[in-house]
N, C-alpha and C positions, 0 to 999 in steps of 0.2 A: 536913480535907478532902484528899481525894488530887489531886496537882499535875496528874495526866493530865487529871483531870474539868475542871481550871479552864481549862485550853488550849482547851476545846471549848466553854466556854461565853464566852469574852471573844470578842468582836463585832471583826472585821477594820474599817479605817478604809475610808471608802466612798470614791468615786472620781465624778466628776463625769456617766460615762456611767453609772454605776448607778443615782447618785437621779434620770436621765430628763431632763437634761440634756445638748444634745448639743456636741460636741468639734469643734474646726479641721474638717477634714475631712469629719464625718459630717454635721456641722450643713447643709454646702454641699449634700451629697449630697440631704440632705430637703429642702433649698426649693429645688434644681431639679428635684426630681420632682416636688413643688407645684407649680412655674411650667408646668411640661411636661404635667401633666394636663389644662390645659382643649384644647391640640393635640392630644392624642394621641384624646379624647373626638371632635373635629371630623376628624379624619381620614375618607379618603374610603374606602371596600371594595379591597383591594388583587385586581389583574387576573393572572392566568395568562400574559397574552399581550397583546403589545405591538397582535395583529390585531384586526378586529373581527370577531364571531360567522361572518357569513358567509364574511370573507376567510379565517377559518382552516378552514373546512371544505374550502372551492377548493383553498387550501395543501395541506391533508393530503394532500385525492386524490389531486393531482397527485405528492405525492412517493409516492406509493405506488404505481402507477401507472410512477413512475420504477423502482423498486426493486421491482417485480414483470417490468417488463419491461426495459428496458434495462439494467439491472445483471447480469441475466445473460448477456445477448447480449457484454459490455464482459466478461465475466469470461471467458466461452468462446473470443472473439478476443483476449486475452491470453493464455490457458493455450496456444493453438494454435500462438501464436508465440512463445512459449518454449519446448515442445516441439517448433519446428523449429530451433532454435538449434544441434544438433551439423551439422545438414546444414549450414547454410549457413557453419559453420565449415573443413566437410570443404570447399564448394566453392571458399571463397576460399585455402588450401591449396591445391586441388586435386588432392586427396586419388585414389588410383585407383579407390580401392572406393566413388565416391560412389554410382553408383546403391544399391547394398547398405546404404549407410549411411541413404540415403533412405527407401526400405522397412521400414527398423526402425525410423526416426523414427515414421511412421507407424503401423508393429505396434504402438509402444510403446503410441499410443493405446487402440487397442482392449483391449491387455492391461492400462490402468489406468497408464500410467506407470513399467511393472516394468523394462521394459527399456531405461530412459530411460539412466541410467547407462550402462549398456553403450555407448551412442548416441556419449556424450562419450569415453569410451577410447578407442572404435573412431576418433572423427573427428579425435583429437590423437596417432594413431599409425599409425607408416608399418608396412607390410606388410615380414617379414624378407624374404622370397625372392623379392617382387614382382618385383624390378628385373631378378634373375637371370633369371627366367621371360616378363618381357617387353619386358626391355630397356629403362624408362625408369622414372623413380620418380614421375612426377606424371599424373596424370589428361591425356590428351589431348582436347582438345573437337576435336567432329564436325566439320571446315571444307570447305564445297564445294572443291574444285582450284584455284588459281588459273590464269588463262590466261595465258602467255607473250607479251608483247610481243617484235615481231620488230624487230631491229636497225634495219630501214633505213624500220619506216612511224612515224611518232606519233602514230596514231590508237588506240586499246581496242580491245577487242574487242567484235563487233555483238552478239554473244546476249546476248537479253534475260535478265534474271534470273530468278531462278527465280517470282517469284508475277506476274513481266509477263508479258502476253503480247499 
């Protein structure tokens, strides 16, 4: 008989999880899945939702309702004030070209944001020849005159102000 044929016929020694006996481990694993089936059988239909039927439809509406309308009104009054963001950079600066800067704040809008960029250069940069041509480098605000107190009275002055009358 040839040797190779008797290597395939002599029967390997069996092992205790073959003949359907079970081992440390496995044995444990099958009788708490045993103990666990008559709970798992009584269990109750698992719920979607913590709500009941009607409270989640109120739910839904209302967030929908949120995010049909308020979400956008909250996203439009933030876009608006972040594209005014170079102005109010140029004003606190006091920038000379605020009004110009202000007006392209607001182009920018209408062009979609294109010229939004340009908004931020223009409000963190001073004009080369401004100063030359007008003799000061920052923005002066409008201020009515002030009136002169005279040496010898210590009263104001009587005119009313400008929205008294």
């Amino acid at each position: 008989m040839n040797p190779s044929l008797l290597f395939h016929l002599r029967r390997r020694p069996s092992t205790p999880a073959e003949d359907g006996a079970a081992s440390g481990p496995q044995r444990w694993a099958r009788m708490g899945a045993v103990l666990l089936w008559p709970l798992l059988l009584r269990a109750s239909p698992a719920q979607a939702s913590f709500l009941a039927e009607g409270t989640l439809d109120v739910v839904a509406n209302v967030m929908s309702w949120v995010v049909l309308i308020i979400g956008p009104i909250i996203a439009i009054g933030v876009f608006l004030i972040i594209h005014i963001l170079p102005e109010k950079f140029a004003e606190k600066r006091r920038h000379p070209q605020l009004p110009a800067i202000k007006a392209l704040c607001w182009m920018s809008l209408v062009f979609g944001g294109l010229l939004w960029p340009i908004c931020w250069v223009w409000a963190f940069s001073r004009p080369v020849f401004y100063k030359q041509a007008y003799g000061r480098e920052v923005h002066e605000e409008d201020e009515p005159p002030r009136t002169s107190v005279s040496a010898g009275s210590s009263a104001t002055s009587q005119q009313p102000a400008q929205g008294e009358r």
